[in-house]
N, C-alpha and C positions, 0 to 999 in steps of 0.2 A: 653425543654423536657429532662428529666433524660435519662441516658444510661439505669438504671434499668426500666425495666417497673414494675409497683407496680399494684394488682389485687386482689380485695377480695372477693372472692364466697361470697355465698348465707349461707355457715358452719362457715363463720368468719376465711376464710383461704385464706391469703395472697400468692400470690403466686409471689415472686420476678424472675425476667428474665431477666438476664443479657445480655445484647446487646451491648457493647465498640463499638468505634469507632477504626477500622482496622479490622483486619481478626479474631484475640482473643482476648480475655478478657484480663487482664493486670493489672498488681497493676502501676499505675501512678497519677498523679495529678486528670486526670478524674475519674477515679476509687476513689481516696479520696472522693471527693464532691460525687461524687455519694452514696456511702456506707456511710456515713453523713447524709448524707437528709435520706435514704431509714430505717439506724437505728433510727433516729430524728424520725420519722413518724412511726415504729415501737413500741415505748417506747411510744409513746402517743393514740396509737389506742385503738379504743372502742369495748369492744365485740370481740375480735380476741382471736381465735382458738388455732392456728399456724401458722406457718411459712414455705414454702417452698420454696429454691433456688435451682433457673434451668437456663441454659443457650440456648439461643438461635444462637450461635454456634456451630458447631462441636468440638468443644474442652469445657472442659466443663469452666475451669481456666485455664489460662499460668502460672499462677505466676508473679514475679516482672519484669518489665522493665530491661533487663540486659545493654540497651542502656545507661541509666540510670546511671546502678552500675558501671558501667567500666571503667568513666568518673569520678568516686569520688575518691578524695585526702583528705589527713590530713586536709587541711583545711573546708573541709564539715562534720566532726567526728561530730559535735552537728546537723546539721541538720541533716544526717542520723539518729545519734539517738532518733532525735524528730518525724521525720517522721514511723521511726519507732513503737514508742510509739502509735501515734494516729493510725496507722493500725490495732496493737493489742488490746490498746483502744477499736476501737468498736468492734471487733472480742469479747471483755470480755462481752462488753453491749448485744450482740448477746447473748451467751451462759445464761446469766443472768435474762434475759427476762421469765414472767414466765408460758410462752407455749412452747409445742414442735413446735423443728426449724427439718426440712430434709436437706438434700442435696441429689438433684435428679441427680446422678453426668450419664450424659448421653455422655460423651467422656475424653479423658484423664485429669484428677485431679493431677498434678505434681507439688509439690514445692508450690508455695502460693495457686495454687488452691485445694492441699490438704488440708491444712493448713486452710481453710475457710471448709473444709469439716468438721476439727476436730472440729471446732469451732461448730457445729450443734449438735443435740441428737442425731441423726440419717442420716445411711449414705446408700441410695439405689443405686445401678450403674447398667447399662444397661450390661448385662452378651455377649460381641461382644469382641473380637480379638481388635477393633479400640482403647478399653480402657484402660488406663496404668491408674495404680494408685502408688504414690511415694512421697518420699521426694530425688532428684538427685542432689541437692545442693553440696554436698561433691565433686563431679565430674566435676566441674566448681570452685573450690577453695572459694567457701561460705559452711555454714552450715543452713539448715531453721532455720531462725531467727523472722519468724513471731508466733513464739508460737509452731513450729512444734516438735524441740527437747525435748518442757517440755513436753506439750500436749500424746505425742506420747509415749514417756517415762510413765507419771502416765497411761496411756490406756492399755499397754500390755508388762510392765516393763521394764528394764534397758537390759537386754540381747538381746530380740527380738529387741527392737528400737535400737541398735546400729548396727544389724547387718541389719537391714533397711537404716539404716543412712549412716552410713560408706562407706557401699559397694554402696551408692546412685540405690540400685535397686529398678528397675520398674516393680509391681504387675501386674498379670492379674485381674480382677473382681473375678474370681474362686480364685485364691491365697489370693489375697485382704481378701477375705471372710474368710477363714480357717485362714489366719494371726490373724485374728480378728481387722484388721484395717477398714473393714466395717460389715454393719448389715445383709445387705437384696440385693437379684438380682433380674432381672426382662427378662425375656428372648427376650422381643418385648419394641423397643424405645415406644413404644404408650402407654407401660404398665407403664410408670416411673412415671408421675405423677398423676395418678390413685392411683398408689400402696404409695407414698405417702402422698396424702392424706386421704387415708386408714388408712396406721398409726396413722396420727395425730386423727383422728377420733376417732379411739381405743384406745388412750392414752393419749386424751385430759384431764381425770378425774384422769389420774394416776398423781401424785405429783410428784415421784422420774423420768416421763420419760420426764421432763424437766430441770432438776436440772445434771449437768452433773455428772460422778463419781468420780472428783474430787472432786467433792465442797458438797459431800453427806459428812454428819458425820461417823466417823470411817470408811471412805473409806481405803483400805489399798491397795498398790500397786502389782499386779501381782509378784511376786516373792520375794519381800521383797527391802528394802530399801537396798544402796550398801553397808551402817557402819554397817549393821545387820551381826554376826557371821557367818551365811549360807554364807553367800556371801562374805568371806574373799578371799577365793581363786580366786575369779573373780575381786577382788577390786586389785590385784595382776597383774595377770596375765593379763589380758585385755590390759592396759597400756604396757606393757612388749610386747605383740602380735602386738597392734599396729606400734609401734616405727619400729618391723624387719619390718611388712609392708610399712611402710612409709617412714622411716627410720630420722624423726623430719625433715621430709622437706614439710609436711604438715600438717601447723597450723589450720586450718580449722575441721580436723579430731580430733587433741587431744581438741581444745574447744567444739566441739559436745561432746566428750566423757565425757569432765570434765561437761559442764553443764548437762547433761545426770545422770550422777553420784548424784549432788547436786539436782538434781529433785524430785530424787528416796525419798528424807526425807523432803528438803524443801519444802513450800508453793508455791501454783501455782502465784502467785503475785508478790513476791520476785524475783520466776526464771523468769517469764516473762521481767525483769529489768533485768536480769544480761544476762541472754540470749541477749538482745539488746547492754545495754554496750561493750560485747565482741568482737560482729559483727562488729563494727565500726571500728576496728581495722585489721578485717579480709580482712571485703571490701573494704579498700582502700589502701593494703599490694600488693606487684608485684606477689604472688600467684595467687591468685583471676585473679589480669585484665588477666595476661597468660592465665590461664585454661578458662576464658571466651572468649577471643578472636578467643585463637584455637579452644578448643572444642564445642564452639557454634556459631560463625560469620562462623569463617571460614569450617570447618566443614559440617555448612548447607551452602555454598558456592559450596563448592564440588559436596555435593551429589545431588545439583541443578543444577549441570551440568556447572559446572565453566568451564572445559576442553573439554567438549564435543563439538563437532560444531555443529551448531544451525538446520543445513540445511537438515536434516535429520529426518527421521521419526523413532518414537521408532521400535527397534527391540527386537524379541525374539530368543535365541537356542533352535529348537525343537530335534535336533538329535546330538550331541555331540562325536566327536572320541579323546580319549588320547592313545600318544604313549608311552609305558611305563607303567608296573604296579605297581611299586616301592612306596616307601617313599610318594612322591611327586605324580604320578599318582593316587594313589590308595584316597590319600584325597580330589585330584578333582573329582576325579567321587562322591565322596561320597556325598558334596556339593550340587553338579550338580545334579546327583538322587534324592535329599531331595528336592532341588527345582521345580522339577518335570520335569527335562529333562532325553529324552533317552539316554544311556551313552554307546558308545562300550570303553572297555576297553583292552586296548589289549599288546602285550608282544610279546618276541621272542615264546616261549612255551605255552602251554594251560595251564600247570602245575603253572608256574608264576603270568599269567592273572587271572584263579581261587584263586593265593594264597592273589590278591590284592582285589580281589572282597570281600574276607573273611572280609579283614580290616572292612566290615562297620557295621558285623555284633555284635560286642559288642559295639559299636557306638550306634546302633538302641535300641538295648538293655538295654541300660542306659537308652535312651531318654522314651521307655517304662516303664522301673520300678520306676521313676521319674514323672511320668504319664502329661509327655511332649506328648505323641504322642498313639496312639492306636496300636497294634500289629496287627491289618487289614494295616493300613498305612504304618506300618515300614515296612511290605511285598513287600507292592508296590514299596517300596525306592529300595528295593533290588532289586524285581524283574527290577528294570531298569536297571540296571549295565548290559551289556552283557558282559562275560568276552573272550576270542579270541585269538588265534595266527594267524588268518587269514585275510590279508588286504581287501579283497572284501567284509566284514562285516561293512566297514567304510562308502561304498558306499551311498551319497544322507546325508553325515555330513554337517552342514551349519558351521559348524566350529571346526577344527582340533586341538589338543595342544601338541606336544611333550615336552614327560617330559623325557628325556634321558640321558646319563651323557653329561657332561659339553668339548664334541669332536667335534671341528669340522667340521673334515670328516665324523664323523658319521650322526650327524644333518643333513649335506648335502644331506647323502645318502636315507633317510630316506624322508627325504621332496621330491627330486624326483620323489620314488618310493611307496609314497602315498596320496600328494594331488589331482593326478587325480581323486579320487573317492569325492572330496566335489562337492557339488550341484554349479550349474552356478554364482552365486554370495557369496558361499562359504568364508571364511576367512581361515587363515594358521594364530596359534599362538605357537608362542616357552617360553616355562617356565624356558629357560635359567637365568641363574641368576648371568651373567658377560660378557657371549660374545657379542659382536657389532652386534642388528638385521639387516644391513642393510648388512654384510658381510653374516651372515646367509641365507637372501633374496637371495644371489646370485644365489643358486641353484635351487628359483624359478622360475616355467615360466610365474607367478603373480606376483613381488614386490610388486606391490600396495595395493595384499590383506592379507597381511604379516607384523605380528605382534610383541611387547614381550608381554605376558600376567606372570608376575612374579609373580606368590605367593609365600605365606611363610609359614615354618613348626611351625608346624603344622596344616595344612590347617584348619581342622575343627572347629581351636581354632584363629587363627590370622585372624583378620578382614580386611585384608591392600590389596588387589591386584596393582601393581605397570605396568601400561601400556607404553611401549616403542614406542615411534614412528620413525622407521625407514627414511633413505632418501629418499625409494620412496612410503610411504607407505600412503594414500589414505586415506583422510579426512571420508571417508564412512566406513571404515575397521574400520579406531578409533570409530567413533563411537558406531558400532558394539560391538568393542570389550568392551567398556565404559558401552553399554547396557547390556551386560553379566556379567560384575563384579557385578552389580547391583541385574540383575537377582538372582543371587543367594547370594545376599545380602553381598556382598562385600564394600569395599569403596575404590572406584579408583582412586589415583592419574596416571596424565599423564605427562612423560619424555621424553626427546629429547634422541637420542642415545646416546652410550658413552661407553667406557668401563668399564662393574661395575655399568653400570647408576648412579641414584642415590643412592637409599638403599645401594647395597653393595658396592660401590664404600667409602661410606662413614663410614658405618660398618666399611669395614677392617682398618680405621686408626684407630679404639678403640683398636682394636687387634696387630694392628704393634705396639702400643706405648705401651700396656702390656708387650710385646716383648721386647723393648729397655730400660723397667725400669726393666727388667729380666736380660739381657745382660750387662745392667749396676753395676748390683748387689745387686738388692734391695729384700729383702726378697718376695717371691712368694706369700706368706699369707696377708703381708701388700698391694701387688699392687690389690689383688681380693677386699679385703676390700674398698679401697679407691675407683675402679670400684663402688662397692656399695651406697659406700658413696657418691658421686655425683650423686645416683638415678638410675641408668643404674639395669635391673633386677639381672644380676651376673658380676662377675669379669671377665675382658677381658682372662682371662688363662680357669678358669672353662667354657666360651662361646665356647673358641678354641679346648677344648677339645670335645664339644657335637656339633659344626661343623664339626670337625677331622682336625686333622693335614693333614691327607692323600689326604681329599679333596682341600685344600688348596695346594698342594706340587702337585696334576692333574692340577690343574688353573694357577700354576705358569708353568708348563709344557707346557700348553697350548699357554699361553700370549710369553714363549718363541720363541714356534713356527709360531706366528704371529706376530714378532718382534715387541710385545707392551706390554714386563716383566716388565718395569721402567718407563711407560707411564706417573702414578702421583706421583709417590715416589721412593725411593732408596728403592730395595727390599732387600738389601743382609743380614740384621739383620733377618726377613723373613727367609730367604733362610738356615742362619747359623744354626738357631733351627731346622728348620725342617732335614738338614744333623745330628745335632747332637741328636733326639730325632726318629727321623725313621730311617735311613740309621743307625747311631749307634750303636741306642738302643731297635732299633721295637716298637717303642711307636708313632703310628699313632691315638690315640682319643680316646677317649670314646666306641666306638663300636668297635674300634683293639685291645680290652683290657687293653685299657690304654694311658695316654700321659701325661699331666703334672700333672695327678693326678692320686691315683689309688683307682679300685673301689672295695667293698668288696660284699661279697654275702649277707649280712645286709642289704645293702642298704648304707650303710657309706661311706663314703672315706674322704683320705690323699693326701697333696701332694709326689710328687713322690722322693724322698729322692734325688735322684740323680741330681735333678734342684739343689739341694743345692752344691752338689759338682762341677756340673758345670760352674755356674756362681753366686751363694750368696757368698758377699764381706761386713763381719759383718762391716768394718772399712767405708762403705760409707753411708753417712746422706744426707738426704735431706728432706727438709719440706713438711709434708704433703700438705698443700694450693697446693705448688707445684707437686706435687706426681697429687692430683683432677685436679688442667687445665688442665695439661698435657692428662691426659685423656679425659677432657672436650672440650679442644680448638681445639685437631688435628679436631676431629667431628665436629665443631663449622665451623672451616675454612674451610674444604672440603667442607660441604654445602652450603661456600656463596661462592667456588671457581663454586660448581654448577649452581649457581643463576648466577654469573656474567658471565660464559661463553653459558646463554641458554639451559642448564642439564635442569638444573627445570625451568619450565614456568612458575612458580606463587610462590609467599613466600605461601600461604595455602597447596599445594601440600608438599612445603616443609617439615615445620611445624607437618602435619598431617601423612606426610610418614616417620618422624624422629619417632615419638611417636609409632603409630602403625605400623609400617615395623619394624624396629631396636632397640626398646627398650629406645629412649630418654628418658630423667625423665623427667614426665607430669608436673611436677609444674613448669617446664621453657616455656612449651607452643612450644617447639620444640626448635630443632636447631638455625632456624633463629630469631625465638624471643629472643633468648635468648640474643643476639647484644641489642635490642630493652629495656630489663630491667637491660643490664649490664651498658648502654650506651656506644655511640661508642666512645665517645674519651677516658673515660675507656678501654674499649676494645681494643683501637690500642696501648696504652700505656702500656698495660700488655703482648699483643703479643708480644711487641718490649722487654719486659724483658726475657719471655721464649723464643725468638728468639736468646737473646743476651747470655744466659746461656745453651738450648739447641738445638740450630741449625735452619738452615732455611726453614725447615718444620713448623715454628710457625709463617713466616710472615704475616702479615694482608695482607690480598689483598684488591685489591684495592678500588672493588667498596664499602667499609667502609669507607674510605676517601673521596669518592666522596658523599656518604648519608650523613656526616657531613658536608658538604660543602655545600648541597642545604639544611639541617635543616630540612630531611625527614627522617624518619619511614620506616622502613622494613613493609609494609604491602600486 
């Protein structure tokens, strides 16, 4: 018996039902023989109407096996491309057929399950929150290669579809509709395949509403083809936008583009060929398998609770207290209130606490005029915020967070003289984002229920929370606290203490080696570039400025004072700029007015001329290649310095909090993947040269030697 089930009313309307063997639908082997027989039996039926595909799943298609894809090497280049071919194959014979075909898309349509949508005349989806409609291929280092780039492309032009493609964004059904990537909604599951075969009914007699708009005579393309003069400026510039984005370290994005571009003029037959050609070469490139390991295995690892322990019942925060209405306060609570918890916000003053509650109101205000949200609801977001100077406001918080400066005595004082007011099984979490939680714990008279909960700025925009678990901190608290990053749609990795943890522990070596190619005398322009060029969002100086010098030059005050300034590195390169760029020259950041750059009331800025007089030395060279490890590798090492000494509990924590916490370039798949496609005896071999020419902050550690020794994988 077929996966598909096949059913033909009494109107000569087939109604196909997709049923896979597993939890979704899936383009695999099964999926071939299937859509074979089901088009085979299609093309010979008698009397038939139309055509509707439905799934009898919650999902309506997954798309391709990435099990699959991730596993293919150069030497499977022809098979991929033949399996390819017959995919598309009958996706043509589908659209060809000459009744109208629907797609009753009743849960998310992503990737090949769009791609089978396009392939239809017609596309209804159930109008629910559950439904994403896409092509996210881009975001896993493939591009839709089942027809999706041409298809897409001739349906709603060269502009719209790249900026679909590119960005791999996922539609609501309402966006879906106004994109013009479907036709019709339905507001009740029960009403999808009612409604169509409704259509097909209506437009059984119609000619053109089975013939796709490609394949109509003088169909012409939404906007114009890209060689058409209109469109010089975009055949330009496009390419040009990409690259800054990307920066040519993802191939995936410019072959969408390019086949994208040739779409727009050639034949659907042709690009359906070269679109395949391409891919073969994409999916079996160390792009692809990175971006699919991280951001799909492991990824969905995580957010399935990889860190969590088991022995626990999900929790909720119904009452939320932050200490602090700053930076970092003011975009927790914002978070929190959107997710529908109550928020005290609170502050030394009422003055301050109001000025943090303000934060979320052009927040909301976007999300409103972008008509993400109703201005009844954005009300309510706010109205949860209570803003406060008063600790008796906190009373009956299931869970606390100071977000305070980086002291601490003051942390201390403050966890004393406010966790009394959390409820009996309460937590305590600190937003620290370098001190030791288990030194912080001290002050409690819970260690157990006492946390780090790190996030990153800009809260509303970084997706990453970074969970610390203290020495005595209580498998029930992680948890807890694991169920809250969630709640408000976070993704939590979980770390062992440490100083700096992971994230920043790891961070600042991007930023000390910035430092030492600065002190060394390498032009400032060139070390931010090369930051780039390895992928990283900006250059370790421009980073350092929009962290601040000042805050940096408090944490080394700090680590002074707990005699643990030199814990992972020689800080004195550290130390030397910041005496000669604040103590100097008053050039503490970006928000003190300045620091290794300066900024203009435009909007523009320069380096700060005086970085030149103080340390650029025209007369010293060194290769670029060299210039990228060096900023590649210190990151590289620190994270498996982390891994090897129990920092990180899992290479996916790892991986997932390099990319979204600190800014890794996604086409390495993280930190520690990145051993993984450099390979490791490459890898120890090239540490031993930057060890051998710049010091021994570049040595391999160890546990690399020991993964090549048992012929294992960082996984």
């Amino acid at each position: 018996m077929s996966v598909f089930q096949y059913e033909k009313d009494a109107d000569g309307i087939v109604i196909v039902t997709m049923d896979m063997t597993g939890p979704v639908n899936a383009i695999n082997a099964e999926y071939n023989e299937a859509m074979e027989e089901t088009v085979s039996r299609l093309e010979s039926e008698k009397d038939l109407s139309g055509v509707v595909f439905a799934s009898a799943k919650k999902v309506f298609f997954a798309g391709a096996d990435l099990k699959e894809l991730i596993q293919a090497d150069s030497s499977d280049k022809d098979k991929i491309f033949q399996n390819g071919e017959t995919i598309k194959g009958q996706f043509r014979r589908l659209e060809k057929l000459p009744v109208p075909i629907v797609a009753a898309i009743n849960g998310p349509a992503l990737g090949g399950g769009y791609e089978l949508s396009l392939a239809c005349n017609h596309r209804i989806a159930y109008n629910h929150k559950s439904v994403q409609i896409g092509l996210p291929e881009c975001s896993l280092g493939l591009y839709p290669a089942g027809g999706g780039v041409v298809r897409l492309t001739k349906l709603i032009g060269v502009e719209k579809a790249l900026d679909i493609i590119i960005k791999s964004r996922r539609l609501t059904p309402d966006k879906a509709l106004t994109q013009g990537l479907i036709h019709q909604l339905v507001n009740d599951l029960d009403d999808l395949i009612p409604a169509s075969k409704n259509w097909i009914l209506e437009n059984k007699s119609n000619i053109a509403s089975c013939v796709q708009p490609w394949d109509q005579k003088g169909y012409k393309i939404p906007g114009g083809p890209i060689n058409s003069p209109k469109n010089a400026q975009m055949a330009v510039m496009a390419p040009t936008l990409l690259f800054k984005q990307a920066r040519g370290l993802m191939p995936q994005m410019t072959a969408a583009m390019d086949i994208s571009f040739q779409s727009s003029y050639l034949d659907i037959d042709t690009m359906l060929r070269v679109e395949g050609r391409e891919f073969v070469n994409i999916v079996s490139g160390p792009v692809a398998k990175n971006m699919i390991n991280t951001f799909f295995f492991q990824l969905n690892k995580i957010n399935a609770g990889l860190s969590r322990p088991k022995d626990f019942p999900k929790s909720k925060v119904l009452k939320l207290g932050i200490l602090g209405a700053g930076m970092m306060g003011q975009g927790i609570a914002y978070v929190s209130a959107k997710a529908g918890i109550d928020v005290v916000l609170k502050d030394m003053t009422q003055e301050s606490a109001d000025k943090g509650k303000l934060y979320s109101v052009p927040l909301l205000k976007k999300q409103v005029s972008r008509g993400r949200m109703l201005q009844s609801d954005a009300d309510k977001v706010l109205n949860r915020i209570t803003a406060t100077c008063n600790d008796e406001d906190l009373k009956g918080c299931d869970l606390i967070i100071e977000a305070v400066f980086e002291n601490l005595e003051l942390k201390h004082t403050i966890t004393k003289s406010t966790e009394l007011y959390l409820t009996d099984k309460g937590i305590w979490g600190s937003n620290t984002s370098t001190l030791p939680i288990s030194e912080l714990a001290r002050a409690s008279k819970k260690p157990e229920n006492f946390i780090g909960i790190h996030f990153f700025s800009p809260v509303d925009k970084m997706p990453l929370v970074e969970i610390i678990v203290g020495e005595k901190t209580s498998d029930e608290t992680l948890a807890k606290a694991f169920d809250f990053a969630q709640q408000i749609k976070k993704t939590p990795i979980v770390v062992n203490d440490s100083l700096g943890f992971f994230t920043s522990r790891t961070f600042a070596t991007y930023l000390d080696e910035g430092l030492h190619l600065l002190v060394e005398g390498y032009s400032p322009v060139q070390i931010d570039n090369m930051g780039k060029a390895i992928g990283m969002p900006v250059g370790p100086l421009q980073v350092g400025d929009e962290v601040s010098l000042e805050l940096t030059r408090k944490a080394q005050e700090t680590w002074t004072e707990m005699g643990v300034a030199d814990k992972w590195s020689n800080g004195d390169v550290t130390r030397r700029v910041i005496k000669d760029l604040i103590t100097d020259n008053g050039r503490g950041g970006r928000h003190h007015g300045g620091g290794y750059y300066e900024y203009h009331p435009d909007g523009s800025k320069n380096i700060w001329p005086g970085l030149y007089d103080l340390y650029f030395d025209k007369s010293k060279d060194i290769p670029e290649t060299d210039m990228k490890d060096r900023l590649m590798f210190r990151q590289v090492i620190e994270a498996l310095k982390c891994l090897e000494t129990g920092v990180l509990r899992s290479v996916a924590d790892g991986n997932i909090g390099s990319i979204m916490g600190i800014g890794a370039p996604p086409h390495t798949g993280g930190l520690i993947q990145f051993v993984n496609t450099y390979g490791k005896e490459a890898f120890i071999e090239r540490c031993k040269t930057l060890e051998a020419a710049y010091g021994e902050r570049f040595k391999c550690p160890q546990i690399v030697h020991e993964m090549l020794e048992k012929e294992e994988m960082f996984v």
